[in-house]
VOGU-3710 file (C-alpha; in Angstrom, 3 decimals, decimal comma):
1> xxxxxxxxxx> 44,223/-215,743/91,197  40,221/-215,701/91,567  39,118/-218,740/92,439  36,671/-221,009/90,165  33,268/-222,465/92,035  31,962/-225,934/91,091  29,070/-223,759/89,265  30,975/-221,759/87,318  33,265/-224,801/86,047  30,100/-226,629/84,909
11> xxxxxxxxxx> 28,639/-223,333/83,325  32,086/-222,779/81,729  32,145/-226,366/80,690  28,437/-225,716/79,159  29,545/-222,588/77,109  32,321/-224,098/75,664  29,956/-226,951/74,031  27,308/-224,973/72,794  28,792/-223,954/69,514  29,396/-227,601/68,661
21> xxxxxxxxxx> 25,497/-228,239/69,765  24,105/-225,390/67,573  26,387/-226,925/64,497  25,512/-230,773/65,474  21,575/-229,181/65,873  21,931/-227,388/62,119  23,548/-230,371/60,514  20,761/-232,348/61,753  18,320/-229,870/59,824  19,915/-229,692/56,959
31> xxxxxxxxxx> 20,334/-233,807/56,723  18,134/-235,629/58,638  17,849/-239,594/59,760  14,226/-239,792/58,966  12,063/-236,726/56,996  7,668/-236,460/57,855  6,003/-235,321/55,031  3,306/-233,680/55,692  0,291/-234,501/53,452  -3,855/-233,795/54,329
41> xxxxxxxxxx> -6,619/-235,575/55,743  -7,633/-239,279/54,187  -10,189/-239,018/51,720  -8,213/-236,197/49,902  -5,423/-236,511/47,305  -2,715/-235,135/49,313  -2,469/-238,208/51,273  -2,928/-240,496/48,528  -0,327/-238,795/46,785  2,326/-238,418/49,489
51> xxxxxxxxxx> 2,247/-242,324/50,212  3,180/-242,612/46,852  5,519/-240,731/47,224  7,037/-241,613/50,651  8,573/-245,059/49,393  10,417/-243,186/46,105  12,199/-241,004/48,235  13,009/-243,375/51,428  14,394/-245,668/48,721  16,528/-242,771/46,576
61> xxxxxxxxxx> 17,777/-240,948/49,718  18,544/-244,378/51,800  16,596/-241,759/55,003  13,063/-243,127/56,582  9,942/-240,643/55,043  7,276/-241,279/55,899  3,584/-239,710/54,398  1,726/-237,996/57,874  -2,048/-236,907/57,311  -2,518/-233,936/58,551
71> xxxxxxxxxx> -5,496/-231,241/58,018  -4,244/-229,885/54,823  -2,726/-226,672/53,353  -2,891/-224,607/56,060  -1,384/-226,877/58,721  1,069/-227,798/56,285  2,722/-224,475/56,145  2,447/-224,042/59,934  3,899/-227,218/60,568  6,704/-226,331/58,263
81> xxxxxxxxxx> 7,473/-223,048/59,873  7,311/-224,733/63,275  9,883/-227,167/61,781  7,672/-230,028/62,826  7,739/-231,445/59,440  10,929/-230,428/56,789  9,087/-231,844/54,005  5,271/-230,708/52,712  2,909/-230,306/50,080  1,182/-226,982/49,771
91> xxxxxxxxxx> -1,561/-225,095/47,780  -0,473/-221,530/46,439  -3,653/-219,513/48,206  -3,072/-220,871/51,864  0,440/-220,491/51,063  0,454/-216,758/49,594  -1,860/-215,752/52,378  0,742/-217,432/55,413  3,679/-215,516/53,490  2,073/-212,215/53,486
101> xxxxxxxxxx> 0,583/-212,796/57,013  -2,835/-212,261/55,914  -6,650/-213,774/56,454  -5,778/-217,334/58,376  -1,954/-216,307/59,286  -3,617/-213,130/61,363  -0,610/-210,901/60,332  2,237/-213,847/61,496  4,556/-214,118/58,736  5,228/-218,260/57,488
111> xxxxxxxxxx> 8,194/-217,774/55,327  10,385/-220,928/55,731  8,849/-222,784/52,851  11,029/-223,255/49,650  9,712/-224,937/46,263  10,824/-228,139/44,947  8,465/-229,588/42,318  4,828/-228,562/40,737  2,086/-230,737/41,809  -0,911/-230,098/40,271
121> xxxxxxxxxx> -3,950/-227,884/39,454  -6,629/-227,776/42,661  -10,223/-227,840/40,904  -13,043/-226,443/43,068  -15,553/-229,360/42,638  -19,081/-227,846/43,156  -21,704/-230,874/43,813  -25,188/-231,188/45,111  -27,371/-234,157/46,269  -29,490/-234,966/43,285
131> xxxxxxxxxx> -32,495/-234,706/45,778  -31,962/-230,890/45,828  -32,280/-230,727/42,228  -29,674/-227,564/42,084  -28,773/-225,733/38,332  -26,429/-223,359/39,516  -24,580/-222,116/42,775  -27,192/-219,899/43,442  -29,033/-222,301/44,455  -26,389/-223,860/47,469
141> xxxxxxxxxx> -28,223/-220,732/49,520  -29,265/-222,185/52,507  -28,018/-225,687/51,756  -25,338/-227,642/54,385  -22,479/-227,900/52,187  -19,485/-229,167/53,423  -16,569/-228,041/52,965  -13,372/-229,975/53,638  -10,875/-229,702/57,114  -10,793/-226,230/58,228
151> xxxxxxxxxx> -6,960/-226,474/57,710  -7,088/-227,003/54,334  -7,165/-225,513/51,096  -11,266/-225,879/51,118  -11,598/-225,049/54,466  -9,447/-221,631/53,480  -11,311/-220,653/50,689  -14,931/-221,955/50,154  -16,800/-219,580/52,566  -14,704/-216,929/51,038
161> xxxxxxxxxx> -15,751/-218,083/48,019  -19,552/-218,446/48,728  -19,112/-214,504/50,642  -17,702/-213,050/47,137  -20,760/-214,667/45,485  -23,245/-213,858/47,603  -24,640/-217,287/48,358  -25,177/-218,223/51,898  -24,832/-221,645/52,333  -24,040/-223,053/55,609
171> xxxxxxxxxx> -20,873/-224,707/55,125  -19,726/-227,337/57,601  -15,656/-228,744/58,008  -14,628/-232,368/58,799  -11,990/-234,424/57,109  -13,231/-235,142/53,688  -13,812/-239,153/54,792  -16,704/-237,806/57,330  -18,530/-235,075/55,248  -18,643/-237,608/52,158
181> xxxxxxxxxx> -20,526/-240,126/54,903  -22,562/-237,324/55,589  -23,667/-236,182/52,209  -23,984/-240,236/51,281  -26,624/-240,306/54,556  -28,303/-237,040/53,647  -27,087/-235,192/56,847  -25,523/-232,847/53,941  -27,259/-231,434/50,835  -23,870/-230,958/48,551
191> xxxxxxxxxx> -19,753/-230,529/48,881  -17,309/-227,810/47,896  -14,133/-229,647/47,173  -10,994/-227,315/46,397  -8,827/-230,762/45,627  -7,124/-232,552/42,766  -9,720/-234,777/40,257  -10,786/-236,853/40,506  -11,327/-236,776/43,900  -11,723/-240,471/45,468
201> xxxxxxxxxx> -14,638/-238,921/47,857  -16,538/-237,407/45,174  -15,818/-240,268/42,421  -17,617/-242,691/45,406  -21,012/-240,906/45,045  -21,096/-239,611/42,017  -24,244/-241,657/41,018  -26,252/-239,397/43,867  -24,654/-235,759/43,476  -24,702/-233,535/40,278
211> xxxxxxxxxx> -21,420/-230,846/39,111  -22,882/-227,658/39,398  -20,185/-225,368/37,429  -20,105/-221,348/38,458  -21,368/-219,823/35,712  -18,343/-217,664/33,518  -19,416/-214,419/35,630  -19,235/-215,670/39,057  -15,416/-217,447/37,798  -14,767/-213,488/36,895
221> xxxxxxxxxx> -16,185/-211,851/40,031  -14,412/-214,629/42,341  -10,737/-213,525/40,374  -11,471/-209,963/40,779  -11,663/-210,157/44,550  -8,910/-213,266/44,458  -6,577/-212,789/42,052  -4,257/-215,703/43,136  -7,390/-218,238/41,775  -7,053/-218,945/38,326
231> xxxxxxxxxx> -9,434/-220,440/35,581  -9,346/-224,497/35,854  -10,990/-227,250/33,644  -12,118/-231,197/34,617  -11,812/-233,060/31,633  -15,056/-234,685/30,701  -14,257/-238,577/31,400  -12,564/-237,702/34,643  -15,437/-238,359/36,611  -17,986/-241,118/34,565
241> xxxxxxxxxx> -20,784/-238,715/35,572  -19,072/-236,119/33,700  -19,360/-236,160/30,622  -18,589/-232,670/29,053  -15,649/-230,641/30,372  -16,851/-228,680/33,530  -15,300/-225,083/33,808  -14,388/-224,098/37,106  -11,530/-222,224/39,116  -8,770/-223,266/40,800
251> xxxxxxxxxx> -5,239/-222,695/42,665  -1,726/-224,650/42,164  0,089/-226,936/44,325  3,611/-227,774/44,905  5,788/-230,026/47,262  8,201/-227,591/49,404  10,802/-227,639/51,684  11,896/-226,363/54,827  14,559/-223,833/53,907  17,255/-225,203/55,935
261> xxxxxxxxxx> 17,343/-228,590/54,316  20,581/-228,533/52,270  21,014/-228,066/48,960  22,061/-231,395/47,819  19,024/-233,656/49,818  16,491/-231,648/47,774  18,195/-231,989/44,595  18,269/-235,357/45,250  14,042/-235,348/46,155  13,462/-233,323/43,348
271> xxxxxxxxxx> 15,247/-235,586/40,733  13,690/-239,059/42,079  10,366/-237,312/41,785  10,693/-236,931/38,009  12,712/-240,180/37,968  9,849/-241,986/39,021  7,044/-240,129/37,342  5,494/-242,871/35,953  4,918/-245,131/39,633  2,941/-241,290/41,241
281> xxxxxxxxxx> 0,905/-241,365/38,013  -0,272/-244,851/38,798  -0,677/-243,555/42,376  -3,406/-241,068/41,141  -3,818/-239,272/37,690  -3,515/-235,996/38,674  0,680/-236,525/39,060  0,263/-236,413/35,221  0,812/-232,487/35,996  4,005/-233,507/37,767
291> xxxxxxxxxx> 6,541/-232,051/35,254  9,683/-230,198/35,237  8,180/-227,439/33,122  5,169/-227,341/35,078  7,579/-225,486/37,686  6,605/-222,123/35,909  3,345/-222,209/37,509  4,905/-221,000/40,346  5,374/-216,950/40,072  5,182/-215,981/43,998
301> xxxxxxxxxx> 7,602/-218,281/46,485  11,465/-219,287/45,939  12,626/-221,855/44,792  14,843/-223,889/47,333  18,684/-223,870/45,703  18,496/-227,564/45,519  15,455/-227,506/43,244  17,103/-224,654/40,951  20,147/-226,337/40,591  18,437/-229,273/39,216
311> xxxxxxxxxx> 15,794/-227,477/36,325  18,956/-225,296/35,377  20,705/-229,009/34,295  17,844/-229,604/32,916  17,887/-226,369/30,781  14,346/-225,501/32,259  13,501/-221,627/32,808  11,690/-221,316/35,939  9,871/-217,675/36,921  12,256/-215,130/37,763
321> xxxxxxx> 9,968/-214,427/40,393  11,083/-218,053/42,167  14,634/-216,644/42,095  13,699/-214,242/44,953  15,420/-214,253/48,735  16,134/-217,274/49,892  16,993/-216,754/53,825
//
């Protein structure tokens, strides 16, 4: 009979548990104790919104979540892949651009994220100090303009922006909290904001900055070289300053999952969501654009199986582009 060491007993003893720690590890995934959900930097709306949200869900799914600032978009999706949060909100250009592994995701593919609910619409807020006396966006050329956390939606796409335009303005990133210091001191001369309106940074200085809208052929010359940004309207009244709708473009958000979390804790998220539509509205207006049939807004990433089993009880059609691969 060959005889056993003390080693291999233990590494025998080892093998024979690792199946049950690979299904105790995946369970754990799938159902957690306590969910992070990953939100954006204070100052912006994700945060605001996600501690809003935080309480609905702790309460509905008896588990501890709790809203985590982070940079924004682009973290978010990293994050998510990295399974450091299971829970996020995301915006569909950082997102489109980490699924196909292009610009900011440097040919890395972030494919783990699953949709639950629509959001709403990002707006890209143009403003300028009234000192600077701007009428259009030509005239941000040469101007310190800041523009949001580098890993967020702004910080993604507003040099982009300013490059397909033609305007160089010398953008600078910081959470949203800093730069609106910094334009309220003069150390900036304006802001490009790609956030939800009204935007608590923007709605505290209003009396000092003006909305400089792009003008209909920049909006088309921006789409034809980024075809995920879509046209987007501020109501008039949503800022007091404004007081005419102001045109502008924009990109889609949505709250996503990790794909691993089972089916039946995001049905659950997804239904206390809409359950409790009213108490995220009083949170911050922008939620208003939290409906089930706002889910056809999203036309590029799957749906999570939780989330489609819920709008099909609901009778709601969703894309059948959201019906795509979901391992």
């Amino acid at each position: 009979m060959t005889q056993v060491g003390p080693w291999g007993l233990v590494s025998a003893f080892l093998t024979s548990l690792l199946p049950a720690i690979n299904v105790a590890m995946a369970q754990e995934v799938a159902s957690p104790r306590s969910i992070a959900l990953a939100t954006a930097s204070p100052g912006g709306v994700y945060l605001v919104y996600g501690q809003a949200l935080a309480p609905i869900l702790s309460r509905a799914l008896q588990i501890e979540v709790t809203a985590e600032p982070t940079q924004g978009a682009v973290q978010n999706v990293i994050l998510l892949e990295k399974r450091e949060t299971m829970l996020t909100f995301i915006n569909v250009g950082p997102a489109l651009q980490g699924w196909n592994g292009s610009d900011w995701a440097k040919g890395t593919h972030y494919r783990a994220m699953r949709v639950m609910f629509p959001l709403y619409d990002t707006a890209f807020q143009f403003v300028a100090h009234k000192r600077v006396a701007a009428k259009s966006l030509d005239n941000f050329a040469g101007l310190r303009i800041g523009g949001g956390p580098r890993g967020g939606t702004s910080g993604a796409y507003v040099e982009q922006i300013f490059k397909v335009l033609g305007i160089p303005a010398l953008v600078q990133h910081d959470a949203w909290d800093n730069l609106g210091q910094q334009l309220a001191e003069r150390e900036l001369d304006g802001a490009a904001a790609a956030i939800g309106a009204p935007f608590p940074a923007l709605a505290r200085l209003e009396q000092t900055v003006d909305f400089i809208a792009p003008s209909p052929e920049q909006i088309v010359g921006v789409r034809k070289q980024l075809p995920e940004i879509t046209p987007s309207t501020i109501a008039a009244g949503t800022y007091r300053s404004l007081v005419k709708d102001y045109p502008t473009i924009g990109l889609y958000n949505f709250a996503v999952a990790h794909k691993d979390l089972s089916e039946d804790l995001v049905y659950r998220i997804v239904k206390a969501a809409f359950d409790h539509h009213a108490d995220l509205v009083k949170a911050h207006p922008v939620a208003k654009e939290t409906v089930p049939e706002n889910i056809e807004r999203n036309t590029l990433f799957p749906l999570h199986p939780g989330a489609l089993r819920y709008y099909r009880e609901k009778g709601i059609a969703v894309p059948a582009t959201a019906l795509g691969a979901t391992n």
